[in-house]
C-alpha positions in Angstrom: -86.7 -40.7 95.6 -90.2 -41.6 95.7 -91.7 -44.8 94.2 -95.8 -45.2 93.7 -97.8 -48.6 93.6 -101.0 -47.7 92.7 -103.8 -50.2 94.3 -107.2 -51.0 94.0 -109.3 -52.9 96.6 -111.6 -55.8 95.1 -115.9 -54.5 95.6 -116.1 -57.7 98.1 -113.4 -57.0 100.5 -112.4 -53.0 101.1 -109.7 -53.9 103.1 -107.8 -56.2 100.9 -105.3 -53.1 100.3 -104.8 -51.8 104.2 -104.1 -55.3 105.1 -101.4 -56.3 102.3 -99.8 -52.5 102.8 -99.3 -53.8 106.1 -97.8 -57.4 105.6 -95.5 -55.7 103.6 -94.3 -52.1 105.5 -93.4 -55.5 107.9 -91.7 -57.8 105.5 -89.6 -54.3 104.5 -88.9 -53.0 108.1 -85.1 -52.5 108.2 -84.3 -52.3 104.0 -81.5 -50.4 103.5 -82.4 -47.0 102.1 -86.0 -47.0 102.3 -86.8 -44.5 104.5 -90.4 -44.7 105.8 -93.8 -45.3 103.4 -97.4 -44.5 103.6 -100.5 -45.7 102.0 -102.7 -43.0 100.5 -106.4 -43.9 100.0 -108.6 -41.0 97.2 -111.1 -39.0 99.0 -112.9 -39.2 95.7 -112.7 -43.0 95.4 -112.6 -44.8 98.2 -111.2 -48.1 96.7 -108.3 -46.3 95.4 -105.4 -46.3 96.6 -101.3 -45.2 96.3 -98.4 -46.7 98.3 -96.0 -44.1 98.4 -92.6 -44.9 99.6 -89.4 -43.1 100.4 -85.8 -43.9 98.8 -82.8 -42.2 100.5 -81.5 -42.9 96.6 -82.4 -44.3 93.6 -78.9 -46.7 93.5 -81.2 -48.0 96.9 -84.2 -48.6 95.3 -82.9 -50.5 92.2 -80.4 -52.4 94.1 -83.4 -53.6 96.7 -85.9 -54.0 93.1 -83.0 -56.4 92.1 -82.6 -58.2 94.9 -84.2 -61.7 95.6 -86.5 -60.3 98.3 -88.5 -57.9 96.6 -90.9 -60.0 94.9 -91.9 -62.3 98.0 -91.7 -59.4 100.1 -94.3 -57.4 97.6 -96.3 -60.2 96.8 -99.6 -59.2 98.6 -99.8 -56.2 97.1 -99.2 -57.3 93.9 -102.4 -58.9 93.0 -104.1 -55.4 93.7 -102.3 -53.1 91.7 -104.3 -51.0 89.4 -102.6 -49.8 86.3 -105.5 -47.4 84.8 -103.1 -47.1 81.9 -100.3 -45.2 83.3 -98.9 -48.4 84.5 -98.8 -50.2 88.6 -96.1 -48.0 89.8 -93.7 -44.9 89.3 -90.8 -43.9 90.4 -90.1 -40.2 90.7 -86.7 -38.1 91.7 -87.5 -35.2 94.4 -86.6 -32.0 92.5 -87.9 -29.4 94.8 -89.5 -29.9 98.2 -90.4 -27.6 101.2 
């Protein structure tokens, strides 16, 4: 499983995204099934950014999403999510991988 938060850093402060990416990789060290994560920033946009995060399952993820941690331990991040109308996040099921 993979789930994407899509981000956007604010014009005054570039490094809004790298620094609430890292409060929470913290806050989520040790969550059971998550599996490592990595923040992507666009080559073509340089305020753009995806969080991309790895699942062992999607039972995992949803049972974690469910739990009363998730929103405090997301809530940096939260304020800088950037829908651009396909929504803040998706979650995607690994079909073929090399």
């Amino acid at each position: 499983m993979r789930v994407l938060v899509y981000a956007s850093a604010p014009g005054d402060d570039p490094r809004a995204v790298e620094d609430a990416y890292h409060t929470v990789s913290g806050a989520l060290a040790g969550t059971p099934g998550l599996l490592g994560n990595a923040l992507l920033r666009s080559v073509h946009e340089p305020g753009a950014f995806v969080v991309m995060s790895e699942w062992a399952d999607l039972d995992s993820f949803r049972e974690w999403e469910e739990g009363a941690g998730h929103r405090g331990a997301t809530a940096p991040l939260r304020p800088l999510q950037d829908g651009r109308g396909r929504g803040p996040f998706g979650i995607y099921e690994v079909t073929a991988a090399y």
